[in-house]
C-alpha positions in Angstrom: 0.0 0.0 0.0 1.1 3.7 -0.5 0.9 6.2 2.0 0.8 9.3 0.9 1.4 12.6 2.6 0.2 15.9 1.6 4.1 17.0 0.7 5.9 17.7 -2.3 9.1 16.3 -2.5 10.8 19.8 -2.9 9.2 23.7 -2.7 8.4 25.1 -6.0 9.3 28.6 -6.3 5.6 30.8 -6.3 5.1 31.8 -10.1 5.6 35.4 -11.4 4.5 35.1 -15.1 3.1 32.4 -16.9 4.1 30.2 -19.9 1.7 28.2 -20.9 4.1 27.3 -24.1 7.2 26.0 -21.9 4.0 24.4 -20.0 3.7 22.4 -22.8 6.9 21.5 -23.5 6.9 20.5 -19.6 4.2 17.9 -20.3 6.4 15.8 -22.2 8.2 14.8 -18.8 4.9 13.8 -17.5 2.8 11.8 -19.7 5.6 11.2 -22.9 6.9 8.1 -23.3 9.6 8.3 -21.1 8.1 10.8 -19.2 6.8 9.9 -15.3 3.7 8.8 -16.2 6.3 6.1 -17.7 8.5 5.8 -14.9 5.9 4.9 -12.0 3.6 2.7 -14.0 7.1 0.1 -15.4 8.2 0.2 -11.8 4.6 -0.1 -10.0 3.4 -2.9 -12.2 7.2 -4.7 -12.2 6.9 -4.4 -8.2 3.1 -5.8 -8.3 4.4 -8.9 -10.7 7.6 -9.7 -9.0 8.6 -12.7 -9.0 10.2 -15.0 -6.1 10.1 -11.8 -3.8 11.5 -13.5 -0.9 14.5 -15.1 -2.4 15.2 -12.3 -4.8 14.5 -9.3 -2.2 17.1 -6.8 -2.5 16.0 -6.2 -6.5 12.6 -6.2 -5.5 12.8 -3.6 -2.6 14.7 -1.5 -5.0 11.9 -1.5 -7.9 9.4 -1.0 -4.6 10.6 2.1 -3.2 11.7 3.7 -6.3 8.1 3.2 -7.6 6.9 4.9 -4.1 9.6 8.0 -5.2 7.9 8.2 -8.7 4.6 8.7 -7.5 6.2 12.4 -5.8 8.0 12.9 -9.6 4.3 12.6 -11.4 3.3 15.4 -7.7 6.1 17.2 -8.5 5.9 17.9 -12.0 1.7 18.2 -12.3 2.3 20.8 -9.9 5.0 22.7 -12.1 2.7 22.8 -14.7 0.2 23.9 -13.1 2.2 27.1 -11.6 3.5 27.7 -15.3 -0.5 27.9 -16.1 -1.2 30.3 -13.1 -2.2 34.2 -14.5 -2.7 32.5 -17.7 -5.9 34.5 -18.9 -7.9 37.0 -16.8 -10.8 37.1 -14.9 -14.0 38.8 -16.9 -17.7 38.2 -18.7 -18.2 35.7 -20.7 -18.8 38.4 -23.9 -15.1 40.0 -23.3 -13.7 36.9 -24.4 -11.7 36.5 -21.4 -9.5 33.3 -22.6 -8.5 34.8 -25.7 -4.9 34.3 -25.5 -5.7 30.7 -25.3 -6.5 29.8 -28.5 -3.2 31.0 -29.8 -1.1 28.7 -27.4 0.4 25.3 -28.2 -1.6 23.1 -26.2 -5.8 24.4 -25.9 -6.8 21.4 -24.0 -4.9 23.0 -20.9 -7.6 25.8 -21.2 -10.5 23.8 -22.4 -10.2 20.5 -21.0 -8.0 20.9 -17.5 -8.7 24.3 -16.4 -5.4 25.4 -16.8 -3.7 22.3 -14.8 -1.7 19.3 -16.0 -3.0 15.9 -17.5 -0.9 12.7 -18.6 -0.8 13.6 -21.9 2.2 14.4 -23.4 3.8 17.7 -25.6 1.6 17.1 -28.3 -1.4 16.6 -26.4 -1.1 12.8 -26.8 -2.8 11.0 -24.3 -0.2 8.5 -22.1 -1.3 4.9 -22.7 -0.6 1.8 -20.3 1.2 0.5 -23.5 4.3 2.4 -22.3 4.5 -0.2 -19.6 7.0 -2.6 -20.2 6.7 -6.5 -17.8 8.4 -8.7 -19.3 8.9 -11.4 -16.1 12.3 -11.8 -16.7 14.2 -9.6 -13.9 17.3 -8.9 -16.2 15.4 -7.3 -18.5 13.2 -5.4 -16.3 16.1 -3.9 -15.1 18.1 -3.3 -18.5 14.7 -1.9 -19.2 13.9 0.5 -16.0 17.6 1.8 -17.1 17.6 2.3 -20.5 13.9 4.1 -19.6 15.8 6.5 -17.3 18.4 7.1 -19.3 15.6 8.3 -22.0 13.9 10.1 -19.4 17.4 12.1 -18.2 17.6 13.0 -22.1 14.4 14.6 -22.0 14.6 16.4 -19.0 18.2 18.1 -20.1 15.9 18.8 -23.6 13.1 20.7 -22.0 15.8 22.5 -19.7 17.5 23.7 -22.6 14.0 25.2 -23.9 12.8 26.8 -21.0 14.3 29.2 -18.5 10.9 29.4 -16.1 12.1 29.4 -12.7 9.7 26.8 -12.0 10.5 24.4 -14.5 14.2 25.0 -13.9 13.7 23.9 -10.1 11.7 21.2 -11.1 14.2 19.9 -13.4 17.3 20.5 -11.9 16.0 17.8 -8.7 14.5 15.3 -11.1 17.6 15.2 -13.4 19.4 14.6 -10.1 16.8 12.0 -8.3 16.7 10.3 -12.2 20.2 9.8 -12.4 20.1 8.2 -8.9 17.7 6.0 -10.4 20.3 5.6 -13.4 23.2 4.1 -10.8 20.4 2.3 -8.9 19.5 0.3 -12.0 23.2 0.0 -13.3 24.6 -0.8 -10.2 21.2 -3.8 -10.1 22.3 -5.2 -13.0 25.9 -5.4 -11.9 25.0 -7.5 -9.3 23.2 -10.0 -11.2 25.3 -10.2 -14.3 29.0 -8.9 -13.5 28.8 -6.3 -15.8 30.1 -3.0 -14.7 27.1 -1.1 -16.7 28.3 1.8 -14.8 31.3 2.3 -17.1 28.6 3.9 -19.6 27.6 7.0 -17.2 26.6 9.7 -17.4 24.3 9.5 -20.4 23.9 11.5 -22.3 27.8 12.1 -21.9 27.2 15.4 -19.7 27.3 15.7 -15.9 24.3 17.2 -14.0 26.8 19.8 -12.5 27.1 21.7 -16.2 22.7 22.6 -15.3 23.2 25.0 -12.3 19.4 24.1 -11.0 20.8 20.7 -11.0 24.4 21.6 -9.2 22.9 22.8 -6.4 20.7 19.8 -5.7 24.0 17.6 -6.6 25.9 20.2 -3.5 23.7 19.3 -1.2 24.4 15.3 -1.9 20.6 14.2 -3.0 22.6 12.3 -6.0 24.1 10.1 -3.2 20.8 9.4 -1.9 18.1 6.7 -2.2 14.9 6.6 0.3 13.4 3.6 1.5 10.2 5.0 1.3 8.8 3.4 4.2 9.2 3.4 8.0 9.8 -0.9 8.1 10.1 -2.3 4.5 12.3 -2.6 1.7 15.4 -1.9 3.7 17.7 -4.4 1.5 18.1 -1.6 -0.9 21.2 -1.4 1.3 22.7 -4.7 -0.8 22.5 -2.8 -3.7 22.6 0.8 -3.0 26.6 1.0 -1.5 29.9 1.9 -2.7 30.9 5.0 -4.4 29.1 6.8 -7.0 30.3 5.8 -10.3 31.1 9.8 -11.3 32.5 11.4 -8.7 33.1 8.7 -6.4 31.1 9.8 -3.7 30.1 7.3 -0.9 26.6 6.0 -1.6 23.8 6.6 1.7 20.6 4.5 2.0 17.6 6.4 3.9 15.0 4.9 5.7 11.8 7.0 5.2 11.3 9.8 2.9 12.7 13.4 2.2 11.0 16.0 4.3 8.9 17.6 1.9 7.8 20.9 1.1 4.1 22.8 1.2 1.4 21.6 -2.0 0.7 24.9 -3.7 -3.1 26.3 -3.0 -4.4 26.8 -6.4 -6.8 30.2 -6.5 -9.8 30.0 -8.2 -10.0 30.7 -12.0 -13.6 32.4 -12.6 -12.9 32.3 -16.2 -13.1 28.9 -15.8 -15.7 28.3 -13.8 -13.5 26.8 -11.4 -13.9 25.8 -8.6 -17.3 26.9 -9.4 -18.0 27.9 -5.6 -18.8 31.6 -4.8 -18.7 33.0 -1.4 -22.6 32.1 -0.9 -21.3 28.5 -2.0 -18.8 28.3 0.7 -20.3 30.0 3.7 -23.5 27.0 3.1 -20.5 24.7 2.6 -19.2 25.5 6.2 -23.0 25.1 7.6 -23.8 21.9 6.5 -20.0 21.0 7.8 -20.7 22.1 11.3 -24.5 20.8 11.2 -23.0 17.3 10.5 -20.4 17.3 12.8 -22.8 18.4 15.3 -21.6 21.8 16.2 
C-alpha cells in the first residue's frame, strides 16, 4: 500500500508570469513516453508482478521504493505545470472573451479541457497509454529496461531545460535530473550484481554531468545524487545490498535512507472564474461550512 502525505518532495518557487508554451513542453516529462507517467507505472506494475520476492528481495525492494519516489516525480511535475499555467488568462464576462490568448497557445486542452492544470498527456497533447509499460517477467530485463527508460527520461529532462528558463521548470528539473540519475546508478549498479557487468562504465548518459545545469548543481551540492529513500518506516530496507559503494562519477560514498525526504508545502491553487473553477462563490462556501458544522454536530 502507499501512504501518501500531503508533501511535495521539494518547494516550488511561487510563479511570477506564466508560460503556458514552456507548459507544454513541460508535459512531455509527465505523460511522454519516457516521461513519469512512464516511470511509476514500469516500476509499479514490475513491483506488483515480481517474481520470487523472498528469495530475490534486495532487487525487489529497489523497484518497490523507487516506484513509491515516482509517485512524488508525477506530484512534482503536475504541480509545475500547473504554476507555469497560473495568470494564464484574466478574470472577466463571458462576452469579453476572457481566454482569448488561449487559442493561440500550443496546447488548448490545458484551457479547455484541465482548467489550466496538468494531464498525462504528453507535448503534443497525446494521451499517455498503459502501452508504455514494459513487464516482461524476466528480472534482467526489467532492469536493462527500468535503465535504458531513465536514461531516455534524463535525455528529455536536459531537452526541456534547454527550452525553458521558467524558474519553475528550472527547479523542477534541476531535482528530477538529479533523483533520475540516482535512479540511473540504482539500476546499473542492479544489473551489476546480477550479471558482472560494470554497466556503470557507460555513465553519465547523455555524456554530460548534471553539474554543467546550475538548478541541477545545487541539488547535486547538497548530496541528493548520493541518496536513495526507502520509502517506508519498516520495508524494503535491502536496498542497502544494492545501493553502496561509491558513485560511479564522482566517487562519492553512496547513503541508503530509511523513510522519505521532508517535503515541502502543496501549492493552494486560487480559483479561476474564467473557468468556472472551482465553481464555488462565497454564498457556495459559507452554506458549505454550515452543512459541515450541522453534521459534525456543532
Amino acid at each position: 500500500m502507499i501512504k501518501r502525505f500531503n508533501r511535495l518532495l521539494i518547494e516550488l518557487p511561487k510563479p511570477k508570469y506564466a508560460d503556458p508554451n514552456a507548459a507544454a513542453a513541460v508535459q512531455e516529462l509527465l505523460g511522454g513516453k519516457f516521461g513519469e507517467m512512464s516511470t511509476l507505472n514500469n516500476y509499479m506494475f514490475q513491483s506488483f508482478n515480481f517474481r520470487q520476492k523472498k528469495k530475490l528481495k534486495p532487487f525487489y525492494d529497489l523497484v518497490s521504493s523507487i516506484t513509491a519516489e515516482e509517485f512524488g516525480h508525477v506530484e512534482l511535475v503536475s504541480n509545475t505545470i500547473n504554476l507555469m499555467l497560473t495568470g494564464s488568462t484574466y478574470p472577466a464576462p463571458p462576452d469579453a472573451t476572457p481566454m482569448q490568448g488561449a487559442k493561440d497557445k500550443r496546447n488548448s486542452q490545458h484551457f479547455i479541457q484541465t482548467a489550466q492544470t496538468s494531464y498525462p498527456f504528453d507535448s503534443m497533447g497525446k494521451a499517455w497509454t498503459g502501452e508504455n509499460v514494459f513487464n516482461s517477467g524476466n528480472l534482467v530485463l526489467d532492469l536493462l529496461h527500468n535503465f535504458f527508460l531513465e536514461c531516455g527520461a534524463r535525455t528529455h529532462k536536459m531537452r526541456v531545460y534547454e527550452m525553458t528558463d521558467h524558474p519553475v521548470a528550472r527547479e523542477m528539473i534541476g531535482y528530477l535530473l538529479v533523483r533520475g540519475g540516482v535512479h540511473v546508478v540504482a539500476y546499473a549498479k542492479a544489473l551489476e550484481v546480477i550479471t558482472g557487468v560494470d554497466v556503470g562504465k557507460m555513465l553519465p548518459i547523455p555524456n554530460l554531468d548534471n553539474k554543467a545545469f546550475a538548478d541541477a548543481k545545487k541539488f547535486e551540492d547538497m548530496g541528493i545524487h548520493l541518496r536513495l529513500y526507502t520509502f517506508s518506516d519498516t520495508d524494503y530496507k535491502d536496498i542497502n545490498k544494492i545501493w553502496k559503494g561509491q558513485h560511479p562519477i564522482d566517487g562519492q560514498p553512496l547513503k541508503v535512507f530509511d523513510g522519505m525526504p521532508s517535503g515541502a508545502p502543496v501549492p493552494d491553487l486560487e480559483e479561476i472564474p474564467e473557468e468556472f473553477a472551482p465553481g464555488i462563490s462565497k454564498e457556495d462556501f459559507d452554506e458549505i461550512a454550515k452543512r459541515l458544522m450541522r453534521s459534525a454536530g456543532i
